[in-house]
C-alpha angles and dihedrals in degrees: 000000000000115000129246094271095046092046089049093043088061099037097058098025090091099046095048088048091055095052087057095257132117113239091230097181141327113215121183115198148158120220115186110324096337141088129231134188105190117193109191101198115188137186134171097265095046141242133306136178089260101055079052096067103031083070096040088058088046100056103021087088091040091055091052094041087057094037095195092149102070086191126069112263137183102242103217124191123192144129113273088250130228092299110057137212111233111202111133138046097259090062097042089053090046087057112046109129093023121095128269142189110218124191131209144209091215130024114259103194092003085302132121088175128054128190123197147098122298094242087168160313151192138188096312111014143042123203119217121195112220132182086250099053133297117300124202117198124192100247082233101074098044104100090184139012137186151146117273118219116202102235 
């Protein structure tokens, strides 16, 4: 059976995508004792407060309707930001060549983060070029990863 975040993901794809927006990631998460769907909704010219809100009024209805979360959670909206989560195929796919800053559970070269550029991956590994060689990392010991922007 397909997890919160993949039901949810189906449910409201659609929806976002007729109202002329990308569906970027759905994460489900508690954080402390509360509960947080979080919806990052993307298009070409960016995203503003009111986008925001347009989707949140379109799905909010859909989500209770469903009722896949049992608990109360606060339903957010937003764009996924400059620098940006990547957590499935399709952004890792959107990234290769761009830098990125990957985090790890355990230090590899006395490192838990490595910068570099996503030269490539596959099912279980990434590779990141550094200024120092090519590193590749098993996807399973990467806790975050994202895009980094050169302020």
């Amino acid at each position: 059976m397909a997890n919160i975040e993949e039901r949810v993901e189906e449910l409201i794809k659609p929806k976002i995508e007729n109202l002329g927006y990308e569906l970027y990631d759905v994460e489900y998460a508690k954080e402390g004792k509360n509960y947080f769907l979080r919806i990052f909704i993307d298009k070409k010219e960016g995203i503003d407060l009111n986008d925001c809100e347009t989707v949140n009024n379109e799905i909010d209805a859909l989500l209770d309707t469903a009722d896949y979360m049992k608990q109360q959670y606060f339903l957010e909206v937003s764009s996924p930001g400059i620098e940006r989560t990547l957590r499935k195929q399709k952004h890792l796919e959107q990234n290769l060549g761009a830098e990125v800053v990957v985090s790890l559970f355990q230090a590899i070269n006395h490192q838990k983060q490595i910068e570099g550029i996503l030269k490539q991956f596959d099912e279980n590994t990434i590779t990141i070029q550094t200024n120092e060689q090519d590193l590749v990392i098993e996807r399973k010991s990467i806790s975050h990863m994202k895009t980094k922007y050169n302020w």
